[in-house]
C-alpha positions in Angstrom: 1.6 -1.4 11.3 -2.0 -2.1 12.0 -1.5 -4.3 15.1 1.3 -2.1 16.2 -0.8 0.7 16.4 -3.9 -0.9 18.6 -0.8 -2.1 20.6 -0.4 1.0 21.6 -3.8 2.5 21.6 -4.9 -0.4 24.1 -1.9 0.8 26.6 -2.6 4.6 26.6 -6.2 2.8 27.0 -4.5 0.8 30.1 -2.6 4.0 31.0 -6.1 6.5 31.0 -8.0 4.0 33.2 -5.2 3.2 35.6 -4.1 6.6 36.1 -8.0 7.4 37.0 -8.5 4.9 39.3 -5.4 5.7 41.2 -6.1 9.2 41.3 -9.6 9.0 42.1 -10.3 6.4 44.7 -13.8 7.0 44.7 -14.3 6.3 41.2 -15.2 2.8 42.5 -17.4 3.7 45.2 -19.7 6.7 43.7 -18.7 7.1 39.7 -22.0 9.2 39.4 -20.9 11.8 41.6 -17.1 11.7 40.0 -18.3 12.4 37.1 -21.3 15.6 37.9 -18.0 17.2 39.5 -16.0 16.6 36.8 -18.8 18.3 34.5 -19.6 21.1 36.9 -15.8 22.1 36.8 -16.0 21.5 32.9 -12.6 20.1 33.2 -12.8 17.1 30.8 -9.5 16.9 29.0 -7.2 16.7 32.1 -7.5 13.2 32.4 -6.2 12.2 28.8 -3.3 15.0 29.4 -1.9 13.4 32.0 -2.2 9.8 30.5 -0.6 11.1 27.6 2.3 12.9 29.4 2.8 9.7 31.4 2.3 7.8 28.2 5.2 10.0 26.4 7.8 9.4 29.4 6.7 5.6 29.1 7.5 5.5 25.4 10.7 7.2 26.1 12.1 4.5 28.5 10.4 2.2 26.1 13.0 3.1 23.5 15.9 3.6 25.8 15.7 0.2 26.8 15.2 -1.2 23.2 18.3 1.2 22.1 20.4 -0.4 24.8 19.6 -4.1 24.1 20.2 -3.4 20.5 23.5 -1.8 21.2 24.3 -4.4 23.6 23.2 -7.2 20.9 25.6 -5.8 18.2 28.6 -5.9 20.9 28.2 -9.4 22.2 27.8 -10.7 18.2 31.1 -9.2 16.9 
């Protein structure tokens, strides 16, 4: 359960720095000035929203997929 759960913490992890990078560009160029905007607009949580909305839809297909290869596991066995 333990390893299951830093699984999954390391790819919402993944997911959060990704997403910022591809969304802000200049993250790698000027971080300092990313990050004075992003605290004069006091808008701190939307980067972890989105990671986790993203992360959600991920999970979804995640289990879809796993759903379908079961299924398809118990018809190719009989």
């Amino acid at each position: 359960m333990q390893k299951k759960l830093i699984r999954e913490m390391a790819i919402y992890a993944i997911l959060l720095i990704l997403l910022a990078f591809v969304m802000h560009s200049d993250l790698l160029s000027s971080p300092t000035e990313r990050f004075s905007l992003m605290q004069e607009r006091e808008n701190y949580l939307h980067p972890f929203v989105y990671a986790f909305i993203i992360y959600i839809f991920l999970l979804f297909i995640r289990f879809i997929v796993k759903k379908t290869a079961t299924l398809f596991k118990k018809i190719r066995d009989k």
